[in-house]
C-alpha positions, 0 to 999 in steps of 0.5 A: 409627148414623144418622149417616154421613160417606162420604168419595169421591163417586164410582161406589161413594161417591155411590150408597152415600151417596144411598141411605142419605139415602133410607133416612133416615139423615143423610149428609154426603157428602166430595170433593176435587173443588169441581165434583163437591161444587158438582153435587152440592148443586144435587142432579145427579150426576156420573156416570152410573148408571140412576136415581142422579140421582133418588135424589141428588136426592131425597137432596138436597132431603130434607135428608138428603145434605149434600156438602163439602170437609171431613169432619164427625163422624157415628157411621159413617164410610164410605171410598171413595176409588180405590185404583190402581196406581203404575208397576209394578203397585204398590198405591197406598193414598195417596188411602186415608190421605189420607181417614183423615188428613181424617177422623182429627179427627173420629172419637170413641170409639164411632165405627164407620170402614169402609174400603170401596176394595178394597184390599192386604191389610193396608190396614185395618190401616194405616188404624188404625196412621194413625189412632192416630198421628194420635189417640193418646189414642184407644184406636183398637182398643179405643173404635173399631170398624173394618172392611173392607166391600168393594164388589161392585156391577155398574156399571148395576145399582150401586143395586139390589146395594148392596142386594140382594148377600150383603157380607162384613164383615172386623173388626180384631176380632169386635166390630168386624165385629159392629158394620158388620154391625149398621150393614150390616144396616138397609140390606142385604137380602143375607147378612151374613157376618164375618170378620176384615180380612186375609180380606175384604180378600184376597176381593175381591181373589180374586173379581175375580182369579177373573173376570181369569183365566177372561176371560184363557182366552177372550182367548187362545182367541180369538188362538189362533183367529185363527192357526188360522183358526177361529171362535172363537164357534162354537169357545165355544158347542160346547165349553160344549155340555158340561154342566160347561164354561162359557167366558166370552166374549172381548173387547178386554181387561178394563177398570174400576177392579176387574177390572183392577187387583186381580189386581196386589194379589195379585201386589205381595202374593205375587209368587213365588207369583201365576203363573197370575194375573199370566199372566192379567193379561198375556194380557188386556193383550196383547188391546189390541196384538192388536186395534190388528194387527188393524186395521193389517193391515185398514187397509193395505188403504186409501191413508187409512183412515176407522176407526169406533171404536165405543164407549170405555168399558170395558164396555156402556152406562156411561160409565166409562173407567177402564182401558179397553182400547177408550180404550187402543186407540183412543190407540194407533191414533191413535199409529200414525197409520195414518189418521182416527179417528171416535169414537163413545161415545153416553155420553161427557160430555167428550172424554178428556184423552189424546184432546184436540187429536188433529188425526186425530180426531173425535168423531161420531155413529153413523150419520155414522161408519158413512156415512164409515168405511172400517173399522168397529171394534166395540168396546163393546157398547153398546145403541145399536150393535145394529143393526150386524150388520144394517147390516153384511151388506149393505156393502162396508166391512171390519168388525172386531167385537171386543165381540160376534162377534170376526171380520173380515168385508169384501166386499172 
């Protein structure tokens, strides 16, 4: 197993594969995407993760990693394309079966094929269905291994726990999780455990749903301080004085292809059944109408408002906007029309599609943003932002902090 194909070369794709062609493994990394196979090749990366463009382009100038349109036959093929939602909150494995479609011509018997999107329950299971149709004289159950490996990495620390995190390995059958184990374990530091697929696929899922109710429980603590008049970060730090309580912190909602969407897997999945994670769900959703009141009722205060809306990621100091309650607020205060937006997003390459050919928008530095503003609207913690309370206490400009101390504080 020392040649691998990974199909999707994105957050997940292009870390995974860069690491392997530095682990010596000869990788042929598959896009849909010309401009991210193109950067690639010439040895850059195109998103953003600490260290990921000196691994791509070690990988690159090694030999190693190859990049194209095209799958090519390998002994591992790794999957990892998005798996969103379609309206509704339904699953959307399309991007799923086009990869096992691309790859299906490929695979020989022996071959290991590892899906590693988080996915619906049952999706390893169609990948093989897909593949023996495309392939019948296959015996895809039989001389193909397939397993579901979820992902489970931090972005910002993507690179150190491909390596270092425990990974549970689900098998269409005990010989296939046997064989991604054995694949898993010339790379993976962490614990190897096995199971079957229906399992490895409703723990990821479990894991992120997990995460959405426990944010849910502080984002509706903190709109429930809000109407009561009460601090809701003092609130948080005396209740988890108690040695078996520990509430995490709120914030504008939840973001990222994980958290955000996942739930919805179980809930399409068990609809009568996932109450509390729906609700939870719904309640951090309800977080972005609850800012953007939050501002509307500071900017009422103004003839035009200047609002700093500072960061548009969906957490700190990366550039990933899937699913950002921060770009979702922002798109709904420009709707509102309530006054100018000044942006700030340290890490932000391209304007967002939605924020295109805004005329009440401007994408601008910090320290411009806060010289201008009327409004200070903290939203992502990013590195850069630090100073901001500081900056702060000595202002007259009404600043709403959402992504560190969630209150509002004017001189006014």
């Amino acid at each position: 197993m020392k040649t691998v194909c990974v199909m999707g070369l994105g957050y997940v794709g292009l870390p995974t594969a860069s690491l392997l062609a530095n682990r010596g493994f000869r990788v042929h990394g598959v896009d849909v995407n010309p401009s991210v196979v193109e950067l690639i090749s010439q040895g850059e990366a195109h998103i953003t993760e600490p260290d990921l463009d000196v691994l791509v382009r070690a990988a690159v100038n090694s030999g190693n990693l190859t990049v194209g349109l095209e799958p090519k036959s390998a002994d591992v093929f790794m999957v990892a394309v998005p798996t969103p939602f379609k309206d509704g909150h339904v699953p959307d494995v399309s991007y799923i079966e086009a990869a096992t479609k691309a790859l299906a011509p490929y695979v020989e018997s022996g071959n290991l094929v590892i899906l590693e999107s988080t996915s619906p329950v049952g999706t390893t299971e169609k990948m093989a269905g897909w593949l023996q149709e495309l392939r019948p004289e296959l015996d895809v159950q039989g001389s193909v291994y397939m397993a579901h490996c979820p992902e489970r990495v931090l972005p910002g620390q993507t690179l150190k726990e491909l390596v270092v995190n425990d990974r549970v390995i689900g098998g269409l059958n005990p010989v296939s999780a046997d064989k991604a184990a054995e694949f898993y374990r010339q790379f993976v530091t962490g614990e190897i455990v096995c199971t079957n697929a229906r399992t490895a696929e409703l723990a990821k899922l479990a894991e992120n749903s997990f995460r959405d109710v426990n944010i849910a429980f502080a984002n509706e603590l903190s709109m429930i301080c809000d109407r009561l008049d009460i601090n809701v970060w003092e609130l948080i730090q005396l209740a988890n004085r108690h040695p078996r309580v520990n509430i995490l912190q709120p914030g504008p909602g939840v973001g990222g292809h994980c958290i955000a969407v996942d739930p919805w897997f179980i809930v399409d999945a068990a609809p009568q059944k996932a109450r509390l994670i729906r609700t939870a769900r719904e309640v951090n959703d309800s977080k972005i109408d609850f800012v953007v009141a939050k501002v509307k009722e500071a900017a009422a205060k103004f003839e035009n408002p200047k609002i700093a809306c500072l960061g548009l990621s969906y957490k700190a100091d990366i550039d990933d906007l899937r699913e950002s309650p921060a770009l979702k607020i922002v798109e709904n205060l420009l709707k509102s029309q309530i006054g100018q937006i000044l942006v700030v997003e340290p890490h932000l390459k391209k304007i967002p599609k939605s924020l295109e050919n805004q005329k009440n928008l401007a994408i601008v530095p910090f320290d411009d943003a806060l010289s201008k503003c009327d409004i200070v609207l903290l939203l992502v913690n990013h590195r850069e932002f630090y100073p901001i309370n500081d900056l702060m206490k000595e202002t007259e400009k009404v600043f709403l902090d959402i992504a560190i101390n969630f209150q509002v504080k004017t001189n006014r």
